[in-house]
N, C-alpha and C positions, 0 to 999 in steps of 0.2 A: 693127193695129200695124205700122208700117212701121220697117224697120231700114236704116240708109246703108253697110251693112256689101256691098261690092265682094267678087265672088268671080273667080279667077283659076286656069285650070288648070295644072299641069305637062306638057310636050309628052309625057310617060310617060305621064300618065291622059289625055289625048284619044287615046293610042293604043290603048290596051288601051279603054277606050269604045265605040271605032269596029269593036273583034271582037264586041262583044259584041250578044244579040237585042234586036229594038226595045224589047220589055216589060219588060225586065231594065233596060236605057238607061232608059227612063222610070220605071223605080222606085227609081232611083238619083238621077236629076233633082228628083224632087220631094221627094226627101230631103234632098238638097241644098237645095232651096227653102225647106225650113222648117229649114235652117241660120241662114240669111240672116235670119232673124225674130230667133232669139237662137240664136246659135251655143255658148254656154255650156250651157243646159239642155234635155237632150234627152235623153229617155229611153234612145234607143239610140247616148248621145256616150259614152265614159271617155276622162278624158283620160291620155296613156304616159306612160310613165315613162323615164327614161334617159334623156332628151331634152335637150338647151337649148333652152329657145325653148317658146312654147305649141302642142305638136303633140295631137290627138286623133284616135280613129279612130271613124268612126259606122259602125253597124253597118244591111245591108241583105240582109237573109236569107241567103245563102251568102255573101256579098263585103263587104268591110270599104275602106274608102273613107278616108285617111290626109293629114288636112287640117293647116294651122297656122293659128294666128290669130294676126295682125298688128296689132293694138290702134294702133300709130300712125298707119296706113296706112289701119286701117276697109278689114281684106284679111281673107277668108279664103283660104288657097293652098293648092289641092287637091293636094297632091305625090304621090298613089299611090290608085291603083283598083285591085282583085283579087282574087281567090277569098279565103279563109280562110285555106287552108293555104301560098298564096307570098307574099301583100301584106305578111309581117313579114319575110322574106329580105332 
């Protein structure tokens, strides 16, 4: 199943990416990957609350990854990569 669903980062989460270890980066990528399939159901998606707009945050073992989906655009927008405890700051 293939999805036309475009993913775009924030110049925030290519940075905080780029601190972090190769295996950590690649378990985050591929989580990411199978956004892109369906970005709505994923076990480790909730989507926030308090938000406008459709933000969710997928979870990848310590670090929470803070996207929005773009439904017009066929975007996901990656706005925030980070631990647990600063990625809601």
């Amino acid at each position: 199943m293939s999805s036309n669903y475009k993913m775009e980062f924030s110049s925030e989460a290519k940075k905080y990416l780029k601190k972090l270890d190769k295996p950590t980066v690649q378990r985050i990528i591929i989580a990411l990957e199978n956004l892109l399939i369906d970005p709505f159901n994923n076990a480790n998606t909730k989507k926030m609350k308090g938000y406008e707009g459709e933000f969710y945050r997928l979870r990848v073992g310590d670090y929470r990854v803070i996207y929005e989906i773009i439904d017009d655009r066929l975007l996901i927008f990656i706005v925030k990569v980070g631990s647990r405890g600063d990625v809601y700051k």
